[in-house]
VOFI-873802 format. One record per atom (N, C-alpha, C): x, y, z; atom name; residue in three letters. Coordinates in nm, 4 decimals, always signed. Layout:
<pts>
X;Y;Z;a;r
X;Y;Z;CA;ALA
...
</pts>
This chain:
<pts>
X;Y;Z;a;r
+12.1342;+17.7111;+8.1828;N;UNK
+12.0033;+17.7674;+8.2010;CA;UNK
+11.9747;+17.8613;+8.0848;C;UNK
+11.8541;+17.8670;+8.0134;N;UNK
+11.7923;+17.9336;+7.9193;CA;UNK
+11.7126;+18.0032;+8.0042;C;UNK
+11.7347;+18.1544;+7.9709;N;UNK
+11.5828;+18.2123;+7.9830;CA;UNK
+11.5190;+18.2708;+7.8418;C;UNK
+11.3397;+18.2372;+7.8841;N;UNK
+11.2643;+18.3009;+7.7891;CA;UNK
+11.1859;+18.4022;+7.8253;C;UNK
+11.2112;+18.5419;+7.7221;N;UNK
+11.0992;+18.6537;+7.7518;CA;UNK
+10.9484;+18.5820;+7.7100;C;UNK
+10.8321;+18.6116;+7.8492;N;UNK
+10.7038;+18.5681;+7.7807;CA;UNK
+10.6529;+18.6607;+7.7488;C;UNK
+10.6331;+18.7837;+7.8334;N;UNK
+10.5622;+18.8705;+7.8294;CA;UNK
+10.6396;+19.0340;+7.9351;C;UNK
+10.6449;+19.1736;+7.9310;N;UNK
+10.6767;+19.2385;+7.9660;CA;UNK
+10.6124;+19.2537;+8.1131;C;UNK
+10.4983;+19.2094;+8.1021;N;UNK
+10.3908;+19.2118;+8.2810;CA;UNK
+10.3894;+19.1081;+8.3071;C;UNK
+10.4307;+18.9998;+8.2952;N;UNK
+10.3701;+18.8379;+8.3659;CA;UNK
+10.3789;+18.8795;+8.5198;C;UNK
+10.2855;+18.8552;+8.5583;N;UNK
+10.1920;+18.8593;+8.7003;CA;UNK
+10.2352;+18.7724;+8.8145;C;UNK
+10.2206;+18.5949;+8.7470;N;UNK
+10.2046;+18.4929;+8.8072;CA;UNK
+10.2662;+18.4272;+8.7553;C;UNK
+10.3572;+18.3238;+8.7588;N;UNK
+10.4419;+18.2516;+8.7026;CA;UNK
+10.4059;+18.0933;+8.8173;C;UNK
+10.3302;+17.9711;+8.7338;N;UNK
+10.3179;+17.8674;+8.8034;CA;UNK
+10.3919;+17.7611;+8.7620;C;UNK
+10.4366;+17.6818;+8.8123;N;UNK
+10.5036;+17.5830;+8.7826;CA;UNK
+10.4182;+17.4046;+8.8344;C;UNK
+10.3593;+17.3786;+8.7311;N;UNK
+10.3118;+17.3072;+8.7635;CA;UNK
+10.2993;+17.1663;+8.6446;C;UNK
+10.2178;+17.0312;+8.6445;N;UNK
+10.2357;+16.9507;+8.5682;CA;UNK
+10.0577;+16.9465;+8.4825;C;UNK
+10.0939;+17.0201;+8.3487;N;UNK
+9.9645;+17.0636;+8.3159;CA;UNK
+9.8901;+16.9186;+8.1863;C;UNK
+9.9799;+16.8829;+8.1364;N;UNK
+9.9401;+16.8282;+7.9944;CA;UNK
+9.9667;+16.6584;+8.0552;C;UNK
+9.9516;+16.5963;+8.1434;N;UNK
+9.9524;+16.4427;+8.2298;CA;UNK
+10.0422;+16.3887;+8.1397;C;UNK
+10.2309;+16.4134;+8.1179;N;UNK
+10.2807;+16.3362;+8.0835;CA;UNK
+10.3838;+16.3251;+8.1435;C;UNK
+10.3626;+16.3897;+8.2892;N;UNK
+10.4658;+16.3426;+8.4129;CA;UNK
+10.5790;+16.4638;+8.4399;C;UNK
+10.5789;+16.5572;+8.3142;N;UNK
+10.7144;+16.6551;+8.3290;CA;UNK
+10.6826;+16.7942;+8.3919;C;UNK
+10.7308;+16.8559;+8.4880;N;UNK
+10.6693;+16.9681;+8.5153;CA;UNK
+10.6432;+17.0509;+8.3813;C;UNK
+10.5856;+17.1724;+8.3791;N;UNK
+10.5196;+17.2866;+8.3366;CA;UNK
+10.5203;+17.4289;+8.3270;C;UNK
+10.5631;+17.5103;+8.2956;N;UNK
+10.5357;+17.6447;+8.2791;CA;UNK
+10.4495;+17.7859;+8.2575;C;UNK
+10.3542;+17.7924;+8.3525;N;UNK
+10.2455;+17.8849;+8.2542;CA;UNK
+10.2617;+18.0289;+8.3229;C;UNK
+10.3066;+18.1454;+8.2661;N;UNK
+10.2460;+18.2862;+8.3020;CA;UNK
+10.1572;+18.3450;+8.3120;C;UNK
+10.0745;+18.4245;+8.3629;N;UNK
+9.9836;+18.4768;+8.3377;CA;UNK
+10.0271;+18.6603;+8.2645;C;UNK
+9.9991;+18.7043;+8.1758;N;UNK
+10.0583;+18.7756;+8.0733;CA;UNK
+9.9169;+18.8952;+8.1167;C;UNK
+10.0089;+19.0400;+8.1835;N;UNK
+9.9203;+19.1209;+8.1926;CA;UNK
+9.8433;+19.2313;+8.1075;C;UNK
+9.9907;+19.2950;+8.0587;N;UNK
+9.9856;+19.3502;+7.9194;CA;UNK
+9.9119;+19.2933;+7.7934;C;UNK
+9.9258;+19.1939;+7.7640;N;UNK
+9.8336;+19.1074;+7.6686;CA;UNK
+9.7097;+18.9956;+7.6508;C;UNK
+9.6798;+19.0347;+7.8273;N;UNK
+9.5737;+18.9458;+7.8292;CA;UNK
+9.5762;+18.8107;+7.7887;C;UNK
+9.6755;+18.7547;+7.8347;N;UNK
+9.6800;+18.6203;+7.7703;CA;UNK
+9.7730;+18.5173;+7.8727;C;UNK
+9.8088;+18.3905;+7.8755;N;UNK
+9.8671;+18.3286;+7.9704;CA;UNK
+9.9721;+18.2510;+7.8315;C;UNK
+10.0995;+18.2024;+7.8809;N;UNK
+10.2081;+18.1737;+7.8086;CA;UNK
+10.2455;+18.0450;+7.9102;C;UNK
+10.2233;+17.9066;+7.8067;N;UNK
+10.2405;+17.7606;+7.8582;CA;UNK
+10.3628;+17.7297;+7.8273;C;UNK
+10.4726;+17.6841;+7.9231;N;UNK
+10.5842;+17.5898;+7.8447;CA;UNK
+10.6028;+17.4693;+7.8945;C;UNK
+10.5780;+17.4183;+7.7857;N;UNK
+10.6079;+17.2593;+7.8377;CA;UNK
+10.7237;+17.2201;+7.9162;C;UNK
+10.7293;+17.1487;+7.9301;N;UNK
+10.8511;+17.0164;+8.0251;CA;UNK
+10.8517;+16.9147;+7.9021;C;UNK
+10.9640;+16.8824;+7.8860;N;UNK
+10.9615;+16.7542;+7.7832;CA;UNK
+11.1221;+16.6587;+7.8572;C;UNK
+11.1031;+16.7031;+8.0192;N;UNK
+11.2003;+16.6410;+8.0276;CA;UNK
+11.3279;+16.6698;+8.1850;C;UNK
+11.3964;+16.6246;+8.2244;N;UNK
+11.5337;+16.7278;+8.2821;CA;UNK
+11.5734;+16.8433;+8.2213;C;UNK
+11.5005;+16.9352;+8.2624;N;UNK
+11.5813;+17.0747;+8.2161;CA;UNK
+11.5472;+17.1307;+8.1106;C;UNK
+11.4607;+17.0641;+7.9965;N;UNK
+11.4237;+17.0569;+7.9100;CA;UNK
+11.2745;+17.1479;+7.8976;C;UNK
+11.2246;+17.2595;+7.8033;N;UNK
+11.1068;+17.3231;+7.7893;CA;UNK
+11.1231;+17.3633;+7.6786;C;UNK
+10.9546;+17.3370;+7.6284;N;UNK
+10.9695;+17.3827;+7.4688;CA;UNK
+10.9483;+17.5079;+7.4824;C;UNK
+10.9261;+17.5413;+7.3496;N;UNK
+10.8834;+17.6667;+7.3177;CA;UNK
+10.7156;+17.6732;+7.3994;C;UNK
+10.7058;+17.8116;+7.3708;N;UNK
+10.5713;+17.8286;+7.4361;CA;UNK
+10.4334;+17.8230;+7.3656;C;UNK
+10.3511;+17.8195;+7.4280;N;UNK
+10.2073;+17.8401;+7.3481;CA;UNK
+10.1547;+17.9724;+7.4504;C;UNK
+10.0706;+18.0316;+7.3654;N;UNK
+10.0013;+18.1723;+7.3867;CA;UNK
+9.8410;+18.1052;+7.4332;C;UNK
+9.7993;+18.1424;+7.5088;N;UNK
+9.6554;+18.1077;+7.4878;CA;UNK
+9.5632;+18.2165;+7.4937;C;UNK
+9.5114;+18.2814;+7.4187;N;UNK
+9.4608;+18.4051;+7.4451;CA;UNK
+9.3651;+18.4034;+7.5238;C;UNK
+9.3031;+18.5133;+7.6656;N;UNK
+9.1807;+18.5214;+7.7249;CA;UNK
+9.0942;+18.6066;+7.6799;C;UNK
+8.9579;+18.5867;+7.6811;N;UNK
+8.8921;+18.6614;+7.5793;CA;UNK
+8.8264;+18.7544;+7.7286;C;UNK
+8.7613;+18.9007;+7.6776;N;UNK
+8.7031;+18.9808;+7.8142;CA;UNK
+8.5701;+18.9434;+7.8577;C;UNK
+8.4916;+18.8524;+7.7770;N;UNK
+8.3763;+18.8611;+7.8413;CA;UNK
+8.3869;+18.7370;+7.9184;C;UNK
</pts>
């Protein structure tokens, strides 16, 4: 098992199948930075690195 730091506040942590290529999913919701942190599934056990997606305030 790997763990990855996303964020110091992540809120919500979902696990779900986001990008339709069958592998579960990773997304945080990031409180401190206003932003949500995606990790892929590419597999058994397997997650890439993350993507940031920033939320904007308005």
């Amino acid at each position: 098992m790997i763990f990855t730091r996303v964020d110091d506040t992540n809120s919500t942590t979902i696990v779900r199948e986001f990008n339709g290529e069958g592998n579960l999913d990773l997304a945080t919701a990031n409180g401190s930075s206003n932003d949500v942190s995606v990790l892929l599934g590419k597999g058994i056990r397997i997650i890439t690195q993350f993507q940031i997606i920033n939320l904007s305030s308005n």
